[in-house]
N, C-alpha and C positions, 0 to 999 in steps of 0.2 A: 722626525722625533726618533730618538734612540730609544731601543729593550730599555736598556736601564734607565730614562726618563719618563719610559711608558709605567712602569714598575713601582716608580718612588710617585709618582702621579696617582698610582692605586691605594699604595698604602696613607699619600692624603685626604684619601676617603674618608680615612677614620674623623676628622676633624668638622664642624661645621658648616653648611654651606657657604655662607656669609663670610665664614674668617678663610675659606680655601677662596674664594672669589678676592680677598683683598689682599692675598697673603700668600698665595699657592706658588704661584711661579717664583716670589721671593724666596720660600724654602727651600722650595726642589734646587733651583741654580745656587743653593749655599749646599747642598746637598753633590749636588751635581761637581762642582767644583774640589770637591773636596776628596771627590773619587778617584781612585787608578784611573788611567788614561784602557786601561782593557779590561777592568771592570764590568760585567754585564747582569748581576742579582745587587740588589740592597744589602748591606751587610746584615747579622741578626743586629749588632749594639743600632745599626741604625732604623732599621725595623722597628725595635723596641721603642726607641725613640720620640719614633713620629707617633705608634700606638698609642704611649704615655700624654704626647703633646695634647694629642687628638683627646683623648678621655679628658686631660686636664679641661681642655675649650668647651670639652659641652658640656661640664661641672657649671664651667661660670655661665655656659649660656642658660644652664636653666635655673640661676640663681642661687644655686647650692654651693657656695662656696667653702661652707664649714664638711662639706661630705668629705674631704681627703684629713682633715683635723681628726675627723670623727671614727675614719680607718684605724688612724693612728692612735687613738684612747682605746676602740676597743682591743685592737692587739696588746696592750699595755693590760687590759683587764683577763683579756682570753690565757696571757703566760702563767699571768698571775694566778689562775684559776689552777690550770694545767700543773703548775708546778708541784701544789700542794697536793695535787691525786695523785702525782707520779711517785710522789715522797712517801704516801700512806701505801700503794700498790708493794713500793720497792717492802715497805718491814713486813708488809704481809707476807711477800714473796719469800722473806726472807724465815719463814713460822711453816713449812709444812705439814700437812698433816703426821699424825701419829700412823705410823706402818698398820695398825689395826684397822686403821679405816678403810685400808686399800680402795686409795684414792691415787692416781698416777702420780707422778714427780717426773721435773726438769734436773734430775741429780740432785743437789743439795736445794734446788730451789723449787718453787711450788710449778712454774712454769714457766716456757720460752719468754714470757711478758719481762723479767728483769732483764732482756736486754735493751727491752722499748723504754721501760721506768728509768735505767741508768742514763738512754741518750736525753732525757727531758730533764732528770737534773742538769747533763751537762749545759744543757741552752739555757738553763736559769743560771750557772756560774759563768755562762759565755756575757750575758746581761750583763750581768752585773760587775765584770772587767772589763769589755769594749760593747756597748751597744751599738743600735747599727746594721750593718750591711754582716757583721759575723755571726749577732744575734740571727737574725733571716737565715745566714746557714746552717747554725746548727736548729734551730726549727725545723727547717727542710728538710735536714738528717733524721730526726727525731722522728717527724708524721712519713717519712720513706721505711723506717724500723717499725715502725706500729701499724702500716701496713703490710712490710713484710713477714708480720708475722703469721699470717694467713693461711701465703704457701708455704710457710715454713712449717708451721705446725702439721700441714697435709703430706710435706716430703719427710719427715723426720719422725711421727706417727707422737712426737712429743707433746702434752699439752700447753693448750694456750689463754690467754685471757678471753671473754665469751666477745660476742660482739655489740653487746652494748654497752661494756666497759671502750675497748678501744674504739666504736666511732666518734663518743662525745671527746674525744682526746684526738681525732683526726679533726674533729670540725673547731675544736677550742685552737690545734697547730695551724688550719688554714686561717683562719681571722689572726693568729698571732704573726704572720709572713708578711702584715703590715708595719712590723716594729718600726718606730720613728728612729733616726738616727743620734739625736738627740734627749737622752730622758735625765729627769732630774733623779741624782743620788739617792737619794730616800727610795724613788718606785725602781730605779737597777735593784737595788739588792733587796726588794719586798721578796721576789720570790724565794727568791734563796733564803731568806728568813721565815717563809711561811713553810718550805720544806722543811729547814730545824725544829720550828712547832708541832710540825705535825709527826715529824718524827719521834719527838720527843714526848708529845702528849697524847699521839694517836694511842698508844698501846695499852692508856690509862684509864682515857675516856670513852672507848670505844666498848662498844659490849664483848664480855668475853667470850661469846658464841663465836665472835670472827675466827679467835685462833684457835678454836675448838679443830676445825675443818678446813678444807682447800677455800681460799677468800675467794674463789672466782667460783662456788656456788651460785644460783641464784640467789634466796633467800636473804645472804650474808650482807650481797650490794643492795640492796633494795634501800635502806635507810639513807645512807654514802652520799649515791649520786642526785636523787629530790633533793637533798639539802645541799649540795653544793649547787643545783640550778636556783634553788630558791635565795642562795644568799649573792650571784652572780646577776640574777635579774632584780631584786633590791637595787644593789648596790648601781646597778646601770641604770634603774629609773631613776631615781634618787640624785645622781649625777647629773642627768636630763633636766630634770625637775631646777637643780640649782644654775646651772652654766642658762637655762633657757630665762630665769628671772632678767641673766643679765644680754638678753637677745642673745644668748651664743649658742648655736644647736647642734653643734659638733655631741654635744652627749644623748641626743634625741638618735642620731644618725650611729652613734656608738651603741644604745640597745636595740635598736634594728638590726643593726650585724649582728649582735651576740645573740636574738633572738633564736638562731640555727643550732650554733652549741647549746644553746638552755633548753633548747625541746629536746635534742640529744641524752642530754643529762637525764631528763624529766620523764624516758622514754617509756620507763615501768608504767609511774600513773599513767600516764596519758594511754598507755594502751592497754590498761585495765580499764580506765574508766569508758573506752570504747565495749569493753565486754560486759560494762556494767557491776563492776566490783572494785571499782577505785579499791577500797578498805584494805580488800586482800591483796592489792599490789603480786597477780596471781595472772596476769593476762596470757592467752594463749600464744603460739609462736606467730599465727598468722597474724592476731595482732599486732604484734610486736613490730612486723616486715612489714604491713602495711602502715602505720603509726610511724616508721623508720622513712617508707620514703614520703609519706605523707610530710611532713615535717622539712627531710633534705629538698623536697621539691619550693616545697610553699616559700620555707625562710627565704631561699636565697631570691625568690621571684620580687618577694616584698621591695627591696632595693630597687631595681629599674622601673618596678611601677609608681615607686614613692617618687623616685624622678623623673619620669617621665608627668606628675602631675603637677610636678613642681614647677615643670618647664611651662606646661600649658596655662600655670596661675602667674608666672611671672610674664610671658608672651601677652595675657589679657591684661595686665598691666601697664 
């Protein structure tokens, strides 16, 4: 046995037992054949591959066949969400405070964040010209800029958006890196129309307290982001609720993922009402950081254990 048969033999791990026992040596020697003749690593495209293959196999062995549908809707909800925060960030950003307040400034803008807001409209206009594989990269630009803005703010001494503006906006970009390649016209260009909305009516309907002051106060977000969790968890159970009437559980599997960004969002209350003053939406930092990984740990845990029970009620089957 050759390195590189021994290798492509590893990476069939990922797949289930039963389907590598009936299945294995036929991939690997299509794998195998398909190799440079002095070749000795797997390529990464075929790495990925088999990775993919493998996750697809144990989807259906454990009778979850709607969970890759379900990816794909909530990415579809996660842009949609994302899009319209980035929209109301950007005209905040765009309203600095009044020099009396001496409150810092990014130059004409309130903070380094309008370059993280600009790269998220551009992924709702990438949507909505080619979805897809360009959609997934400008996302991946997007939640790489809203991450960078971290050290960036720490090398540049600039301000930046606080951190519980941009995690629910990293956790809304990773569930949206599932975009289906396929989306129907109406939901391409939702986000991009829900930015024009909001652009257009945030400045109306919003209390005037926002442009009073720099929007990346506390205070100012606290209203903001509960009601964009509350109108993003509706809207996903509500979808569950209907696709499961008709057995389809892809939207059961799509408020499971977004369950991570809505606690994100949600992260005021929820780590007030640990301090015992939900009302005051007033929670301490510590709560804040525990209630943050409280949350990033739990959400994403819910998925493998929701399938791995899946798997064990379908095996007693």
């Amino acid at each position: 046995m050759t390195d590189l048969e021994r290798r492509y033999l590893r990476l069939l791990s990922a797949y289930p037992a039963d389907y590598r026992r009936a299945r294995g040596a036929e991939i690997v020697g299509t794998y195998l054949d398909l190799a440079a003749p002095d070749r000795r690593w797997p390529s990464p495209a075929d790495a990925m591959d088999l990775l993919r293959g493998g996750l697809r196999q144990r989807v259906r062995a454990a009778g979850a066949a709607d969970l890759v549908p379900g990816v794909r809707l909530a990415a579809v909800l996660a842009l949609l969400t994302a899009a319209p925060l980035a929209g109301l960030w950007t005209v905040l950003e765009l309203r600095p405070a009044q020099p009396d307040f001496g409150l810092p400034a990014a130059g004409p803008f309130v903070s380094l964040g309008i370059v993280a807001w600009i790269a998220w409209l551009l992924a709702a206009l990438v949507q909505a010209v080619t979805p897809g594989r360009w959609t997934r990269y400008a996302v991946a630009l997007a939640v790489l800029v809203t991450v960078a803005l971290v050290p960036a703010a720490a090398l540049t001494g600039l301000p930046r958006p606080p951190l519980f503006v941009l995690l629910p906006q990293i956790g809304l970009g990773l569930v949206a890196l599932g975009a289906p390649d396929t989306v129907p016209a109406p939901l391409r260009a939702a986000p991009l129309v829900a930015v024009g909305v909001v652009g257009l009516a945030g400045p109306i309907l919003l209390p005037r307290e926002l442009f009073a002051v720099s929007y990346y106060t506390t205070w100012t977000l606290t209203p903001v982001l509960p009601a964009a969790a509350v109108v993003v968890l509706a809207v996903a159970v509500l979808l569950a609720a209907g696709l499961a009437l008709r057995a389809d559980h892809r939207g059961g599997w799509a408020a499971l993922i977004l369950l991570t960004p809505v606690g994100l969002l949600a992260l005021y209350p929820l780590a007030g009402a640990t301090d015992g003053q939900p009302s005051a939406f007033s929670p301490s930092w510590a709560s804040l950081a525990a209630t943050a990984a409280l949350v990033t740990l739990v959400g994403p845990a819910l998925l493998p254990l929701t399938l791995a029970l899946r798997t064990r009620r379908t095996r007693l089957a």
